[in-house]
DOPA-856217 format. One record per residue: x, y, z of N, C-alpha, C in turn. Coordinates in steps of 0.2 Angstrom, whole numbers, plus 5000, padded with zeros to 4 digits. Atoms other than C-alpha are relative to their C-alpha. Layout:
N
<rec <X Y Z> <X Y Z> <X Y Z>>
...
//
This chain:
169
<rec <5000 4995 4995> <5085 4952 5036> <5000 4997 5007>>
<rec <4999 5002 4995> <5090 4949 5052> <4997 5005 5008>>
<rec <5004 4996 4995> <5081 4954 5068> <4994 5001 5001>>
<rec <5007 5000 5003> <5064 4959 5070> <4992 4994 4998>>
<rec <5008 5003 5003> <5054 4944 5063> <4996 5000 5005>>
<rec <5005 5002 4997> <5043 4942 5080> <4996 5006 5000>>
<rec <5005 4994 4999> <5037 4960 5077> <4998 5000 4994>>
<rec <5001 4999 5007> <5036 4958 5059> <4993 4994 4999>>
<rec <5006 5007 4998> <5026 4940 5064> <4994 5005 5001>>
<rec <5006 4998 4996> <5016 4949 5074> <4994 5004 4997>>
<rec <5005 4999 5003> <5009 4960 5063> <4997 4996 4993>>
<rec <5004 5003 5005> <5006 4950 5048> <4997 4992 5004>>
<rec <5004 5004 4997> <4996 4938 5061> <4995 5002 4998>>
<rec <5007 4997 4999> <4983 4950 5059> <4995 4998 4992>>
<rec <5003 5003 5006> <4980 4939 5043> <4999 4993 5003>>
<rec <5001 5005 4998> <4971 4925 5048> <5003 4993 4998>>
<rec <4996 5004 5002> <4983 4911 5050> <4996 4993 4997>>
<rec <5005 5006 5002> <4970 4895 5048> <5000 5001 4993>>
<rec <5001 5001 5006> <4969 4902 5030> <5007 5000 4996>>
<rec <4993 5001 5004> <4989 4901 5025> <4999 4992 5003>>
<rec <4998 5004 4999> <4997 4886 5028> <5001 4997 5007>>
<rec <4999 5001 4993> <4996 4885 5048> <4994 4996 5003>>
<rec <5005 5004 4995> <4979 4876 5051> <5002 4993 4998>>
<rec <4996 5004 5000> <4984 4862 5057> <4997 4997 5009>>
<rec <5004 5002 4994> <4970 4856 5072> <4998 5006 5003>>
<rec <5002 4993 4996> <4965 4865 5085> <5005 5000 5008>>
<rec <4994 5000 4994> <4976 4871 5099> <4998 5007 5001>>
<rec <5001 4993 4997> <4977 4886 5111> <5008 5003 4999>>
<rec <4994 4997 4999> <4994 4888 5111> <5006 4998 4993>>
<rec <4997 5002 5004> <5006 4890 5096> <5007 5002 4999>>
<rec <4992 4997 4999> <5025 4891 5097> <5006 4999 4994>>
<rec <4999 5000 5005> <5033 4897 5083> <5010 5004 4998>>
<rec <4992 4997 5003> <5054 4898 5077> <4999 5001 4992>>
<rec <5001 5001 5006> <5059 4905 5063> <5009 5000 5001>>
<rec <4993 5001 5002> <5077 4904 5053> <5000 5003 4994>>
<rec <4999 4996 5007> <5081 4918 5041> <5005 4997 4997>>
<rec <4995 4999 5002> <5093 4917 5026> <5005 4998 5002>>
<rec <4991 4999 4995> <5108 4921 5037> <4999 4993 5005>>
<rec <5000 5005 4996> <5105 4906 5048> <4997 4991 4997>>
<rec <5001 5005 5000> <5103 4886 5049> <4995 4996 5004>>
<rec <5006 5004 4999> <5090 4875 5050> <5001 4994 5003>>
<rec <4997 5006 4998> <5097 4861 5061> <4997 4997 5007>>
<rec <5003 5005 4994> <5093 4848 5074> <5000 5006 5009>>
<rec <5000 4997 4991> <5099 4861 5090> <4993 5005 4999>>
<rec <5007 4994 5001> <5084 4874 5083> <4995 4998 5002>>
<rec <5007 5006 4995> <5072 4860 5087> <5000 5000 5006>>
<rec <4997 5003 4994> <5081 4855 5102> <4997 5009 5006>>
<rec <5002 4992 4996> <5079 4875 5107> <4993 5001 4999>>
<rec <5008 4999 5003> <5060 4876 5100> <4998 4996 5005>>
<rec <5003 5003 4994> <5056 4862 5113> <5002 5001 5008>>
<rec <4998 4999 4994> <5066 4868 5127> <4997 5007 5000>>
<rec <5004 4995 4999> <5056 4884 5126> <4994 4996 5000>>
<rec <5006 5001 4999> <5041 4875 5125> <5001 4996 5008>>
<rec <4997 5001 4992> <5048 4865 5143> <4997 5007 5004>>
<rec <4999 4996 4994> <5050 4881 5152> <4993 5005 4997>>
<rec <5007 4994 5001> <5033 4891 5144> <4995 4994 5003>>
<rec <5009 5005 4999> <5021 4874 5148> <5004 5000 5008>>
<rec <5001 5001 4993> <5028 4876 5166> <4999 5007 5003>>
<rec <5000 4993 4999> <5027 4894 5168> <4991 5001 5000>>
<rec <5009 5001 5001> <5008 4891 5162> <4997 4997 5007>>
<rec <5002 5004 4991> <5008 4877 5179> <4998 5004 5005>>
<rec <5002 4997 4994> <4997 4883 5192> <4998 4995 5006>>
<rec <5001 5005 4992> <4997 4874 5210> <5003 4992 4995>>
<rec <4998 5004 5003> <5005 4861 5199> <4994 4995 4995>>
<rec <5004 5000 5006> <4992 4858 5184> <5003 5003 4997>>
<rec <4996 5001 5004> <5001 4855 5169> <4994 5002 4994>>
<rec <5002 5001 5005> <4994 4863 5153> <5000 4995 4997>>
<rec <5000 5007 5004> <4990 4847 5142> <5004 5003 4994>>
<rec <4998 4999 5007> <5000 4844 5126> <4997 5001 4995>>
<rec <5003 5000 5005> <4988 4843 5116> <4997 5008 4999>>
<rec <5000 4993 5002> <4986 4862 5119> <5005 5005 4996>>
<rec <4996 4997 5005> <5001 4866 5108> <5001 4996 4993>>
<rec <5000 5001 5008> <5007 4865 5091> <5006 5005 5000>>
<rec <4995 4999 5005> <5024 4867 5085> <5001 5002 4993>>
<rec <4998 4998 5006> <5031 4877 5070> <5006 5004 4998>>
<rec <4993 4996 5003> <5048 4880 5062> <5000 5002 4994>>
<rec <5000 4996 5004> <5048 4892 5050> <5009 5003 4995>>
<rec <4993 5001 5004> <5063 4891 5036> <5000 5004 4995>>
<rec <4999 4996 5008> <5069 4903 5022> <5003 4994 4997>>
<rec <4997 5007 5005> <5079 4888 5016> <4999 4993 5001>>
<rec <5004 5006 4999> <5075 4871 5012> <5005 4998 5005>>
<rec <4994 5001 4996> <5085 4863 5027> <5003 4992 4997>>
<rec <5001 5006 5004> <5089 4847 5016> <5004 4994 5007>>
<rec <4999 5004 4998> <5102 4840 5028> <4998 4997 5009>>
<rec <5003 5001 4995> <5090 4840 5042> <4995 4994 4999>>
<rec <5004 5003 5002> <5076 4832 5033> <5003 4992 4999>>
<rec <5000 5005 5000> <5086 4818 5030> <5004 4996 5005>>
<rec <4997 5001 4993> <5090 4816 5049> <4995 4997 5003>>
<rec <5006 5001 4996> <5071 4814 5054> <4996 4998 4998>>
<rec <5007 5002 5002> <5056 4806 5051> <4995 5005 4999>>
<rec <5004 4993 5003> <5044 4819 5040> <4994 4996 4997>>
<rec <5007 4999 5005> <5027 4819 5030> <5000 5006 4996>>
<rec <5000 4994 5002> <5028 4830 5018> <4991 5001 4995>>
<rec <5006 4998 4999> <5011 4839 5019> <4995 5003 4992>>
<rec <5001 4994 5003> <5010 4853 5005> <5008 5000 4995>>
<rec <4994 4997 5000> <5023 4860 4996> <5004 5005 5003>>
<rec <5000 4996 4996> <5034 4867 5007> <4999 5000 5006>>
<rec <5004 4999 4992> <5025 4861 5022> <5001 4992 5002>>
<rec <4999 5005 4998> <5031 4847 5032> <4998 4997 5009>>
<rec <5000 5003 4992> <5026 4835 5049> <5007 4997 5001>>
<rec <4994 5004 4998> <5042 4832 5057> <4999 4997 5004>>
<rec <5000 5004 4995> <5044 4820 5069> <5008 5003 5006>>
<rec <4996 5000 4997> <5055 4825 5085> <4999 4999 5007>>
<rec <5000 5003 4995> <5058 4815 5099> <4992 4997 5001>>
<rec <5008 5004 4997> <5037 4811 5106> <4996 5005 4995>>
<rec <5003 4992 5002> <5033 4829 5097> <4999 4998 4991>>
<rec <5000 4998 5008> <5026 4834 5080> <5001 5005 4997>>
<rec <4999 4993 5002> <5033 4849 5072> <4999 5001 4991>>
<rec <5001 4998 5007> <5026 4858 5057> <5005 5005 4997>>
<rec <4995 4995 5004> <5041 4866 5045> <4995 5004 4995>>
<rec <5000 4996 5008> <5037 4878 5031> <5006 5003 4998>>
<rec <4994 4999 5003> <5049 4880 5021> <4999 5006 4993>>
<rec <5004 4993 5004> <5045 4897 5014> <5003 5003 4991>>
<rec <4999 5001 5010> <5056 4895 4995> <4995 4995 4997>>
<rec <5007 5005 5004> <5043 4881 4993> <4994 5000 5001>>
<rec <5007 5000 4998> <5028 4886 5000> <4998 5004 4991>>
<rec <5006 4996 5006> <5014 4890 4981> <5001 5007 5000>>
<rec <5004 4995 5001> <5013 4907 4976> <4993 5001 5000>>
<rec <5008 4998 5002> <4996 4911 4979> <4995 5005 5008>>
<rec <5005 4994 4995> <4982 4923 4988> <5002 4999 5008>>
<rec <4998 5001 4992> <4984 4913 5005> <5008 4999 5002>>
<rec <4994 5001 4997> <5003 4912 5006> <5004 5008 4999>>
<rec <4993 4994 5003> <5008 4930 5002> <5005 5004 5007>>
<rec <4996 4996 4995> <5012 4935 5021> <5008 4995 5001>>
<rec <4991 5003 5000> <5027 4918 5017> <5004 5005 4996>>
<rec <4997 4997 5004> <5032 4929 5003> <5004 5004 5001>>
<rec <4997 4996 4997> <5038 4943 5012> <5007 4995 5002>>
<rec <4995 5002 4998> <5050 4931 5020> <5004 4996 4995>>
<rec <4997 5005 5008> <5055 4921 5005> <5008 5002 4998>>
<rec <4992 4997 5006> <5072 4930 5000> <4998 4999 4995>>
<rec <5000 5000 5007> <5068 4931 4984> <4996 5004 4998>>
<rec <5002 4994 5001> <5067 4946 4977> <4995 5003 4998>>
<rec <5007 5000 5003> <5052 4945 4966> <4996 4998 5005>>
<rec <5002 5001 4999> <5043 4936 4978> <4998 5004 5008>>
<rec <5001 4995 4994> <5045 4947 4993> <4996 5005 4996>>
<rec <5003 4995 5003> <5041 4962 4981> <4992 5000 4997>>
<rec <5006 5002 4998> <5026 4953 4978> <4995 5000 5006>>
<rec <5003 4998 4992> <5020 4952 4995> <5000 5005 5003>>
<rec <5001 4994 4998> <5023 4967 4999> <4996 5004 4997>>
<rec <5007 4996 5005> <5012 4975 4985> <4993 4996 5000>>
<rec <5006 5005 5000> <4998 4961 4987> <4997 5000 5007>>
<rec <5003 5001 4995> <4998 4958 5006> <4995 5007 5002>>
<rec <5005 4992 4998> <4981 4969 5013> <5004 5001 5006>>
<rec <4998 4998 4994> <4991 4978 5029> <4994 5000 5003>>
<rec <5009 4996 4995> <4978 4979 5044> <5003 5004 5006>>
<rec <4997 4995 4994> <4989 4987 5055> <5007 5007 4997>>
<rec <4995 4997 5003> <4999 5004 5053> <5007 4997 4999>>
<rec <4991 5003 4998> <5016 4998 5061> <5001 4996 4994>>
<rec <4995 5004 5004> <5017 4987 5045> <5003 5003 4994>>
<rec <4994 4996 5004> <5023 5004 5035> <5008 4999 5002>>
<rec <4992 4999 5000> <5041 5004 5043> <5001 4994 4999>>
<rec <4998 5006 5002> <5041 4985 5041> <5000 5001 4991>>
<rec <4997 5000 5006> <5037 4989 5023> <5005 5004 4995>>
<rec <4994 4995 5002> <5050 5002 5021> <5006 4997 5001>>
<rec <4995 5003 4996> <5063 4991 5029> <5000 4995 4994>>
<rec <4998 5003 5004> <5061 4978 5017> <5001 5003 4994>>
<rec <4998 4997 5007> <5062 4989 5002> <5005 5002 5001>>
<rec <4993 4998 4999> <5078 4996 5009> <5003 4994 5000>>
<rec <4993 5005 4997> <5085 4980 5013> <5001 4996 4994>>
<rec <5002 5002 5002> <5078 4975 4996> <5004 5002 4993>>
<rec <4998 4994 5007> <5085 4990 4984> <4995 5001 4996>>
<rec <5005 4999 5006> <5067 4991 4977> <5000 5007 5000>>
<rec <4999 4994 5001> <5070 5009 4978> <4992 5004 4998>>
<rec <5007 5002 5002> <5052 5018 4975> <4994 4999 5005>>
<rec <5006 5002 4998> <5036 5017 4982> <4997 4994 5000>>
<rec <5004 5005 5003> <5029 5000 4983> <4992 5002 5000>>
<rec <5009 5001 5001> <5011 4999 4978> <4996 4996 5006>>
<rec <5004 5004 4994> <5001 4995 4994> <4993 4999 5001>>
<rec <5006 5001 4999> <4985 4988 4997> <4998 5001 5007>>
//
């Protein structure tokens, strides 16, 4: 599905990130790409991820006080594994799934949401996952906390062909 992820984020936030695969210290400020499907996981994504982060840590700047670094935390978010990034850059691999990469002075956390575990705390990656089962999984499983996540569940059904009512919690 193309479009939409920052609102579709937004509402499965309301699942407390610290318990998926996101905790990862403490930071006030988390800046997060994603790369559906239809797109590629490659060196300029970074390259973009940190030149947003540039232009938001100066926009933060007051009388010229610099939020510190160590108030962010980097996250690129992948429907596919990106293999020939991986072996472009200096990595850790965390989890299944879950990588520290290294770029440039920065350390960025990937998920790589086909290889992120099936399980209770990963079901809001599920949704993102392409893969058919496992979306439709997540979609039946995740608890919604906010209304607005009907039309995002109807959307994936359509875009799905699960035709039907999914069973929601």
């Amino acid at each position: 599905m193309n479009g939409g992820f920052a609102d579709s984020l937004e509402v499965l936030t309301a699942c407390p990130l610290q318990r998926v695969v996101l905790s990862w210290g403490k930071c006030r400020l988390r800046l997060i790409t994603y790369k559906s499907s239809a797109e590629i996981l490659d060196a300029w994504a970074l390259d973009e991820l940190m030149s947003h982060y540039v232009i938001y840590r100066k926009k933060l700047s007051v009388q010229g006080t610099r939020t510190p670094e160590f108030a962010f935390r980097f996250y690129v978010v992948s429907t596919h594994h990106p293999r020939k990034l991986l072996q472009q850059v200096t990595r850790e691999r965390k989890h299944a799934g879950v990588f520290d990469v290294s770029w440039g002075t920065y350390r960025i956390r990937l998920l790589v949401l086909r290889d992120i575990p099936e399980a209770p705390t990963n079901i809001p990656w599920q949704i993102f996952s392409d893969q058919v089962e496992r979306v439709r999984s997540g979609l039946q499983n995740y608890h919604w906390h906010r209304e607005e996540a009907r039309s995002m569940i109807h959307q994936f059904a359509q875009h799905y062909h699960f035709g039907g009512a999914l069973r929601q919690k």
